[in-house]
KOLMARGU-688170 format. One record per residue (C-alpha): residue in three letters; x, y, z. Coordinates in pm, whole numbers, plus 50000, padded with zeros to 5 digits. Layout:
N
ALAXYZ ...
// end
This chain:
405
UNK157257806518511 UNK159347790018830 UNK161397761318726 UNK159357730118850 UNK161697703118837 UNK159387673718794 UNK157737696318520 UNK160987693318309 UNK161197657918370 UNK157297654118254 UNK157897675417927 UNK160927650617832 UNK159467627517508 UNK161687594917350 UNK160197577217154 UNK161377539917100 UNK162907527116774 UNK159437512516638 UNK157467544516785 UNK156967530717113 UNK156527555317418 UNK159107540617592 UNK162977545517441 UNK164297516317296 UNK167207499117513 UNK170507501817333 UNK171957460717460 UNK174887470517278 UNK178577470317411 UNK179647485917038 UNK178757501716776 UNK179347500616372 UNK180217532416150 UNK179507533515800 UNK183027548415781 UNK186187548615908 UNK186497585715916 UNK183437589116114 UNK185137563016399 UNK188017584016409 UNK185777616816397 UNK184057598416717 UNK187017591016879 UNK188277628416894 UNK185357636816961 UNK183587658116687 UNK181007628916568 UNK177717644816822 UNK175047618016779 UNK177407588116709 UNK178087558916935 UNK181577541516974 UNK181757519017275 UNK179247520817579 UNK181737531417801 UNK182057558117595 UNK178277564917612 UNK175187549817505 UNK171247558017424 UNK169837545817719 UNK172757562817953 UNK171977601417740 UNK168417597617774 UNK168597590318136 UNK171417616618166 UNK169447641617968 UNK166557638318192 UNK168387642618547 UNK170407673718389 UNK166267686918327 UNK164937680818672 UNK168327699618831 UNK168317729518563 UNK171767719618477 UNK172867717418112 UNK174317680918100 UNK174707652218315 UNK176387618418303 UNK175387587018488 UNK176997559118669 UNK177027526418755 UNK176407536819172 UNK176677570119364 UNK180147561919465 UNK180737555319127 UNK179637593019037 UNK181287611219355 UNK184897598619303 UNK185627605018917 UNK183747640518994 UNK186127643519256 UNK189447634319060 UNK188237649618785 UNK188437682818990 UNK191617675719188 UNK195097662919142 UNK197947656419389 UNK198397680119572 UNK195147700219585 UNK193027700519897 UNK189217696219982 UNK186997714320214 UNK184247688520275 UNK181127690220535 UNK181817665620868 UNK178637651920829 UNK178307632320465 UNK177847599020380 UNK180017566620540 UNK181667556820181 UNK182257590320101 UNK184157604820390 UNK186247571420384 UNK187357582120033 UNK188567615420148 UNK189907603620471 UNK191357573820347 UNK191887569919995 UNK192497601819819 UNK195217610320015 UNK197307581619842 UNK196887601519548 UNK198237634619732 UNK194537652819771 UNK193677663220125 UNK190457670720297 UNK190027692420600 UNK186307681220739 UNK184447712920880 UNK180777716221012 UNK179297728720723 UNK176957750220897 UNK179277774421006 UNK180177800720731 UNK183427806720899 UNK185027774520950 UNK184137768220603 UNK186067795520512 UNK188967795920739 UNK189467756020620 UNK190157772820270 UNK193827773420163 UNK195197784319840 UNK195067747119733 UNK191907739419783 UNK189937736519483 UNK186417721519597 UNK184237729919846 UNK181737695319920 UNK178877688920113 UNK175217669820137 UNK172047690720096 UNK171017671620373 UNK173437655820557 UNK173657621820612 UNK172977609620917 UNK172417638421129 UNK170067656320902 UNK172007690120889 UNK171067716820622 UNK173627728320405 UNK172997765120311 UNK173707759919983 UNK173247799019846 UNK175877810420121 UNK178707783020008 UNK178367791119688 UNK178857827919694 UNK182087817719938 UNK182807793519661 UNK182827814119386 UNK184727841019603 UNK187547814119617 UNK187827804519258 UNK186727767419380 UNK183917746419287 UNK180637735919503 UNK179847697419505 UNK176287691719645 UNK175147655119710 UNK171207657119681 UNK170737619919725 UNK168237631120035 UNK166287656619855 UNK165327651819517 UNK162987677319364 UNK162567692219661 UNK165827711919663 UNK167777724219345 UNK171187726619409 UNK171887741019075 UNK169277770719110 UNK170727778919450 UNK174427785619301 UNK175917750319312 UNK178417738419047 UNK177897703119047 UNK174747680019184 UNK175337645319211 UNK172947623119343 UNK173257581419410 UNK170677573919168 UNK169977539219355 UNK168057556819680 UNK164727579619620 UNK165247586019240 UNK164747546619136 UNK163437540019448 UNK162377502819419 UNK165937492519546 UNK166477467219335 UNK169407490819133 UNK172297509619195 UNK173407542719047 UNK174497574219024 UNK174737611318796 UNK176897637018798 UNK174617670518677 UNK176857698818578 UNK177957724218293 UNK178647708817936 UNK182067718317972 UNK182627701518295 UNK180497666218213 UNK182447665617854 UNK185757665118075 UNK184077637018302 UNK183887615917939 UNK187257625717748 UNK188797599417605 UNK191997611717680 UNK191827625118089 UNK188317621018162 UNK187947607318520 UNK184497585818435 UNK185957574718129 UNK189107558118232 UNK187997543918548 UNK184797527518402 UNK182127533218610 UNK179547530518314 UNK175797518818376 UNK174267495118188 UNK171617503017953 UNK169357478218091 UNK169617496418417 UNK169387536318253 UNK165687521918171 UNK164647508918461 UNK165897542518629 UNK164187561018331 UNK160767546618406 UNK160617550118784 UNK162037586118738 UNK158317596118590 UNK156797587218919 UNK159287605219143 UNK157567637419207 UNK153977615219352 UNK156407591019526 UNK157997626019683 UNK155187640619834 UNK154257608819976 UNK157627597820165 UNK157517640420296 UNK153937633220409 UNK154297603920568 UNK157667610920768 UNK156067647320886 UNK153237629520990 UNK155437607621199 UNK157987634221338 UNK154357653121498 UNK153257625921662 UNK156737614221784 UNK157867648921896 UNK154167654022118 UNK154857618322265 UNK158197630722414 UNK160737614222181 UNK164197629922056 UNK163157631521663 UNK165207651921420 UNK163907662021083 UNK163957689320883 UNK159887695820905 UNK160157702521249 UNK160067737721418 UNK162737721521626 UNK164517714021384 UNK168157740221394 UNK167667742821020 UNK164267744820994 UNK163637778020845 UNK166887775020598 UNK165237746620420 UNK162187760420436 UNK163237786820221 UNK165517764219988 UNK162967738019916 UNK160197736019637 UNK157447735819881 UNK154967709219714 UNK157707686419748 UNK157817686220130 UNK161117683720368 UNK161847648920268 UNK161717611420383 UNK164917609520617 UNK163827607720992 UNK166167597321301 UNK165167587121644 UNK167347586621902 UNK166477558822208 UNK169577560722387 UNK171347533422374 UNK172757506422038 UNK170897476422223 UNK167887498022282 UNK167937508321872 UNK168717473021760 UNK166067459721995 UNK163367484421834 UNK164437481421490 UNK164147437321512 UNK160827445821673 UNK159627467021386 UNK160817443921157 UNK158657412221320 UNK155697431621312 UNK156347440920901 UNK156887479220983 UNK159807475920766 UNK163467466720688 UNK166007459520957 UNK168097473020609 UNK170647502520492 UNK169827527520201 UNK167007547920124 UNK163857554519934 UNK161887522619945 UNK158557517719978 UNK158807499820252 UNK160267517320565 UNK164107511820551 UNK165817515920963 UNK169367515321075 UNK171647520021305 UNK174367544421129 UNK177227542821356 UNK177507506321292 UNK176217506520983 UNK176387533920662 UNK178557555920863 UNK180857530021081 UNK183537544620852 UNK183967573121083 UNK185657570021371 UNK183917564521700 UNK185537597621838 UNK184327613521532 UNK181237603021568 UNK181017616021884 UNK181887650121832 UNK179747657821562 UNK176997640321753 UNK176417603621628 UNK175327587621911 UNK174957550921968 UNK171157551022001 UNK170477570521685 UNK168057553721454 UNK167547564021079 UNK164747559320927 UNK163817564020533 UNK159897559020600 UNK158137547520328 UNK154837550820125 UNK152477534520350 UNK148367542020266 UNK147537542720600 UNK150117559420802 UNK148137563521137 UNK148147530521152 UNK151597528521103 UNK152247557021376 UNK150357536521605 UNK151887501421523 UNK155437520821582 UNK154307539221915 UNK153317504222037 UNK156707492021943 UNK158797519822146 UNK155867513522446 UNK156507477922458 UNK160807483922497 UNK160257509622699 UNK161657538522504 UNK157907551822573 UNK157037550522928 UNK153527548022886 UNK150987547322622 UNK149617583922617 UNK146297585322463 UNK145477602422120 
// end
């Protein structure tokens, strides 16, 4: 049978402490042993099922992690306290000083600013390559490098990572493929497609009421028990744990994930048609027009759709803030950064999620000033909203004139 990734998810049972059909939240920071030995046992590691200290781990965190490690086919995963709180200890955990990074141009503000700006303070360097050019990806590797990272979809632009043809470069180098899925949960599986590690920033689609932030690292046992040894483990010693409370609000809104899915893909393909006919410069990954159209066609699970992520470009930063305060009077959505709402989320990301780059950066991988993002949401009624929108861009003139249906 094809792996169905929301299937896995669906077929996951906990039951609570009394029997109820939710887990029971473990609002513990510690936990007692019944004997000493077993506390040491725990502490090296050879106690499976006991808890020490939730920094360690916890229920709530191995359900949760259990249940992202199902819907990406991997065998283990551990979670996080944010995305940014998964990325770096994966990345650490990985590298050391003097080891190098091959990582897509095109990737999310907080992230590049890590590789660009932090890491290299611990001696780890990152050449930045368009990652949809097999070559430069491969002529960026050296005999240091020991990861190869990029976004399934990138963040902002909306470029397609072919995630089959790293990884066979990957494994050719001995080096290990990071893919950030935060974009495309469900409908792409990293994992399936060759990639070593899928980490996702929990806080966007899969909890998608925004009111929580997280993250996962999905991987190989091996790898995730590294992430958590007491002794060198990367998320251990840093401390990026999540709280319990939050693994169960992730937990329930992960059950709804695959409906919430097709609905965000829906809506925003809806939108990118009627934009695209009316003239405007849309990007997403839906389109015919799109450069990596038929790539992610072929990567995707289809029922799942291309996504939520949509950008508009109207030319200029006054013109996109204009239209975005204009949307947000007439309750279109969120003048607001992030993803996966479900309410319509816009932004400007040169000023905003991905002002860490560097203007001249931004301009040569093709941020431009007047680029809108949009995560569009799960409106009912979205001709309505397509119409509400279109009257918005009429109104500032990024439409000339009203075209009829």
């Amino acid at each position: 049978m094809k792996f169905n990734p929301a299937d896995n998810i669906q077929d996951l049972q906990y039951f609570g402490e009394f029997g109820g059909v939710n887990p029971s939240i473990s609002d513990s920071s510690t936990y007692t042993f019944l004997s000493a030995k077993t506390m040491f046992d725990t502490f090296e590691g050879n106690a499976d099922g006991c808890y020490l200290y939730s920094r360690h781990s916890s229920p709530s965190n191995l359900y949760l992690g259990q249940a992202l490690a199902a819907m990406e086919g991997t065998e283990a995963a551990n979670v996080a306290a944010s995305g940014m709180g998964a990325i770096t200890p994966t990345l650490l955990q990985l590298c050391g000083s003097g080891d190098h990074i091959v990582s897509s141009r095109t990737i999310y503000g907080g992230t590049y600013a890590f590789l660009k700006n932090f890491s290299p303070r611990l001696g780890i360097k990152t050449t930045f390559v368009d990652i949809t050019k097999m070559d430069k990806v491969e002529a960026a590797i050296t005999a240091n490098t020991k990861v190869l990272y990029c976004e399934t979809v990138s963040n902002p632009l909306l470029e397609i990572a072919d995630i089959a043809s790293l990884a066979k470069i990957a494994k050719r180098h001995h080096i290990k493929l990071v893919v950030d899925n935060t974009f495309s949960p469900l409908s792409v599986s990293p994992a399936k497609l060759g990639a070593d590690i899928v980490i996702h920033s929990l806080t966007k689609y899969i909890n998608g009421s925004s009111d929580t932030l997280g993250g996962v690292t999905c991987a190989s046992r091996e790898f995730i028990d590294s992430l958590k040894n007491v002794n060198n483990g990367a998320s251990m010693l840093l401390g990026p744990t999540m709280d319990s409370l939050r693994s169960a609000s992730v937990m329930k809104n992960l059950r709804t994930l695959h409906i919430r899915m097709k609905q965000h893909s829906h809506n925003a393909m809806y939108l990118a048609e009627r934009f695209e006919k009316d003239g405007l410069k849309v990007v997403y990954p839906g389109l015919k027009s799109h450069s990596g159209h038929k790539l992610y066609a072929s990567m995707i699970n289809p029922e799942y759709g291309f996504g939520g992520m949509m950008t508009l470009d109207v030319g200029t930063l006054d013109k996109a803030n204009a239209v975005m305060e204009l949307m947000q009077s007439r309750k279109l959505g969120y003048l607001a950064v992030s993803l996966g709402f479900y309410k319509t989320l816009f932004s400007a990301p040169g000023t905003s999620t991905s002002s860490e780059i560097p203007i001249e950066e931004q301009a040569t991988m093709g941020l431009t000033d007047g680029l809108i993002r949009f995560s569009i949401g799960l409106d009912n009624n979205i001709e309505r909203t397509y119409q509400m929108m279109k009257e918005c861009m009429v109104e500032l003139e990024v439409l000339k004139q009203y075209q009829a249906r």
